[in-house]
Structure formats: structure tokens, C-alpha cells
RODRENTI-599948 format. One line per field, with one value per residue (C-alpha): residue number from 1; residue in three letters; z negated, x negated, y. Coordinates in steps of 0.001 Angstrom, whole numbers, m for minus. Each point is the difference from the previous one (the first is absolute). Layout:
n c(NUM; ...)
res c(ALA; ...)
Z c(Z; ...)
X c(X; ...)
Y c(Y; ...)
//
This chain:
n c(1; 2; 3; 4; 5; 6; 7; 8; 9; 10; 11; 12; 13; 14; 15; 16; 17; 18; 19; 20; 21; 22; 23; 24; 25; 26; 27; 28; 29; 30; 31; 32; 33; 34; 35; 36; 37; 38; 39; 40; 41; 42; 43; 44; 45; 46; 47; 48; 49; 50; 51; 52; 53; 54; 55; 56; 57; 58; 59; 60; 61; 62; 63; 64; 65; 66; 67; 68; 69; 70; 71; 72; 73; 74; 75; 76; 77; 78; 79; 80; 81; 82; 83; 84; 85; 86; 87; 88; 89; 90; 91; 92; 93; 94; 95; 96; 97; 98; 99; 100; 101; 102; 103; 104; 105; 106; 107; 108; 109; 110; 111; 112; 113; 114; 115; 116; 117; 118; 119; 120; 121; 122; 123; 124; 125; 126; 127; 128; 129; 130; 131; 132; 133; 134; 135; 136; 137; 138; 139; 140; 141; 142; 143; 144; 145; 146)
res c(UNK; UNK; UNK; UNK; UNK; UNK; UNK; UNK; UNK; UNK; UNK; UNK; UNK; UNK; UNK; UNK; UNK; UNK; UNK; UNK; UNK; UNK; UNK; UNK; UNK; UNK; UNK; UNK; UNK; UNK; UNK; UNK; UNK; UNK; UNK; UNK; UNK; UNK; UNK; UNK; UNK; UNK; UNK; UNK; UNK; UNK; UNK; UNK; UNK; UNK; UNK; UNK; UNK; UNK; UNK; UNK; UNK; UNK; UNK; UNK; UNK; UNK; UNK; UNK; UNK; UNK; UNK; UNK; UNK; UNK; UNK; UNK; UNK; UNK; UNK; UNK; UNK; UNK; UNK; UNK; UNK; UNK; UNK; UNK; UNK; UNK; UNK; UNK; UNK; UNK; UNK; UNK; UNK; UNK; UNK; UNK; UNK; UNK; UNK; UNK; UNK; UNK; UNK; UNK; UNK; UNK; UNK; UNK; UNK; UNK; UNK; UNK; UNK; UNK; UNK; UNK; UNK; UNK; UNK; UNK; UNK; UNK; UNK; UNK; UNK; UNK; UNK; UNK; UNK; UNK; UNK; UNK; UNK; UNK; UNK; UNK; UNK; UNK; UNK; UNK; UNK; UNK; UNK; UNK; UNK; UNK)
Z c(145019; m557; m2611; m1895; m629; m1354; m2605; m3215; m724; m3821; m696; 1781; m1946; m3153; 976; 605; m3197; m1838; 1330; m730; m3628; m221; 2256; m2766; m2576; 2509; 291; m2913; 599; 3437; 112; 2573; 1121; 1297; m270; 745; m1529; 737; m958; 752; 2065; 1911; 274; m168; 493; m97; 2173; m2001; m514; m2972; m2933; m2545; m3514; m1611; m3568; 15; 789; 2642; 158; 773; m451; 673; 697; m1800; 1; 326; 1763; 3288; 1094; m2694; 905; 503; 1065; m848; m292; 246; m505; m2038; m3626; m535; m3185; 57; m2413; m2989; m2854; 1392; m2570; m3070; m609; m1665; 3532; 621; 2350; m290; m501; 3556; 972; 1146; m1269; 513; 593; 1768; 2448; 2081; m422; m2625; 792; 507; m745; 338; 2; m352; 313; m338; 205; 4129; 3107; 1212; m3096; 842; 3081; m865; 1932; 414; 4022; 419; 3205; 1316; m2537; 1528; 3375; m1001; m1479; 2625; 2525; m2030; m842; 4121; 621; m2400; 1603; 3572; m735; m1845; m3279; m2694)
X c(20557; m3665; m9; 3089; m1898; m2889; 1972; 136; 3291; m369; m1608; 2375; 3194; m2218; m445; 3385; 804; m2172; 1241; 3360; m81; m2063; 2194; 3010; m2319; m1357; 3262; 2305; 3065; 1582; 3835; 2576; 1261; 3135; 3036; 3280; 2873; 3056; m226; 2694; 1935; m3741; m1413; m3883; m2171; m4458; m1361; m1243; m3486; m2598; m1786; m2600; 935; m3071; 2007; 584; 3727; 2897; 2826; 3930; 2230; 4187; 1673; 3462; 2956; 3733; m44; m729; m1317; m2983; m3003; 952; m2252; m3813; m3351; m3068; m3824; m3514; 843; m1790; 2165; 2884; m1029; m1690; 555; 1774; 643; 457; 3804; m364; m713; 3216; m1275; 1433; m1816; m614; m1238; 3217; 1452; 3154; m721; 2529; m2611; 1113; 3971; 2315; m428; m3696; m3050; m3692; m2217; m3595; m1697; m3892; m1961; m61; 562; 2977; 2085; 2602; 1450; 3018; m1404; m3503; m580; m3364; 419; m2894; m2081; 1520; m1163; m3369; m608; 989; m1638; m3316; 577; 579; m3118; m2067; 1969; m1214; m3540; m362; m822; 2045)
Y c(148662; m775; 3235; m1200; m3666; 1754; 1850; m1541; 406; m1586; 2904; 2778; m1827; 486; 3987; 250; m1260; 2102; 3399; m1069; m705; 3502; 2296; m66; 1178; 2853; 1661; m870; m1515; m707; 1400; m156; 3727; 259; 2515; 186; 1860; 2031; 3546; 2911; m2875; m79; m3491; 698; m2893; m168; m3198; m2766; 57; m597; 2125; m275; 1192; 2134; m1938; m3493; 273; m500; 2373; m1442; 2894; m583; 3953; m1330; 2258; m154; 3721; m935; 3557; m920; m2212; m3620; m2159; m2158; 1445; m2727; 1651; 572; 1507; 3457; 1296; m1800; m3194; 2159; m2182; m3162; m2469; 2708; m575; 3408; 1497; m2328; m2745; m3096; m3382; m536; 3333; 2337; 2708; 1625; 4108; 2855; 621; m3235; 775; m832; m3607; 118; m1981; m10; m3245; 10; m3316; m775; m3249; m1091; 1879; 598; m483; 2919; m1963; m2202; m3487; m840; m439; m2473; m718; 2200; m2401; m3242; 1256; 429; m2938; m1870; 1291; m470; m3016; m928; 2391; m2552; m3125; 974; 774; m3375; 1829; m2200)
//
């Protein structure tokens, strides 16, 4: 207890900080992986987890097609090829960055999004940041700080 009222902690929010705005710029964009489709009347599914795309987009793919035996399903991840010349309408994206292509089904679509982490996943989910925050803002109430 004596250790924790020597620490400055003004100065360990302010590191914090710091390394936060500077880890996104390390490692490109952040990007939610997940997979799940049906293929061959097979439902294959990869846990959720997180990538960072060596280009600055997201990847939302939807496997769309009426034959059920085909690929049916979503595809969530880091771009490596896929988004090679999104926004060209001559490449035929669309204004807000999908395409239509074969390779997803006859109904299928790709999505590449760029500009914040996490822009492939369909609701944004800040309640890790909520939980933060409050408990620094309680760590500063106890310790007298404010």
C-alpha cells in the first residue's frame, strides 16, 4: 500500500496514453477475424480473435449462393489481396467500398473498410473501454488524486 502512494499515477495515465495513440500506427490497422460458413453442407467456423492488416484495410466477405452445397456463410479478417483498387468503379467497387465478385457465390460480396479499427464488425462493442475508464477513474478517486 505504501508503494502504490508513492507512484505518481498522473504520470503512468499519461504513459498509458502515449503508447496507445502510437500502438495503431505500429501495426496498421486493427481488424476483427472471424469465420464462419457452410461449405459441402459442412458448417466450418475459426474462433473470434484479432489481426493487424500489413494495408490499411478490414476485410467483410458474405459466401452468397442459392446452391446450398456451395459456400454460404461470412468471412471477417486483415486484407492481404483482396481490396486492390477499392474505390475504382472500373475495378467495380461501389461507393462504399464492396464489390460484387463469383468468388463469394452468386449472391456474394466483399467489403473493405479503412479509417479505425475494427471497421469490418457489424456493431461497435466499447464496453472493454467503459470498464477501463471506470476503474481509473475509481483508482484516482481512492488515492485522492483528482
Amino acid at each position: 500500500m505504501i508503494l502504490l502512494k508513492k507512484l505518481n499515477f498522473k504520470y503512468v495515465f499519461q504513459y498509458f496514453y502515449i503508447i496507445n495513440i502510437f500502438l495503431p500506427l505500429t501495426y496498421g490497422i486493427a481488424c476483427k477475424s472471424y469465420h464462419k460458413y457452410y461449405d459441402d453442407f459442412k458448417k466450418r467456423e475459426i474462433v473470434e480473435s484479432q489481426c493487424y492488416s500489413s494495408t490499411p484495410y478490414c476485410v467483410k466477405a458474405i459466401y452468397s449462393d442459392p446452391d446450398p452445397s456451395k459456400m454460404n456463410g461470412i468471412s471477417q479478417g486483415c486484407d492481404k489481396n483482396d481490396c486492390i483498387g477499392v474505390g475504382k468503379r472500373s475495378h467495380g467497387w461501389d461507393k462504399n467500398g464492396c464489390k460484387r465478385h463469383s468468388d463469394y457465390g452468386k449472391d456474394g460480396i466483399i467489403c473493405c473498410c479503412s479509417g479505425e479499427d475494427y471497421c469490418n464488425t457489424s456493431k461497435k462493442n466499447n464496453s472493454m473501454s467503459y470498464i477501463i475508464l471506470f476503474i481509473t477513474l475509481m483508482l484516482f478517486k481512492i488515492f485522492n488524486i483528482f
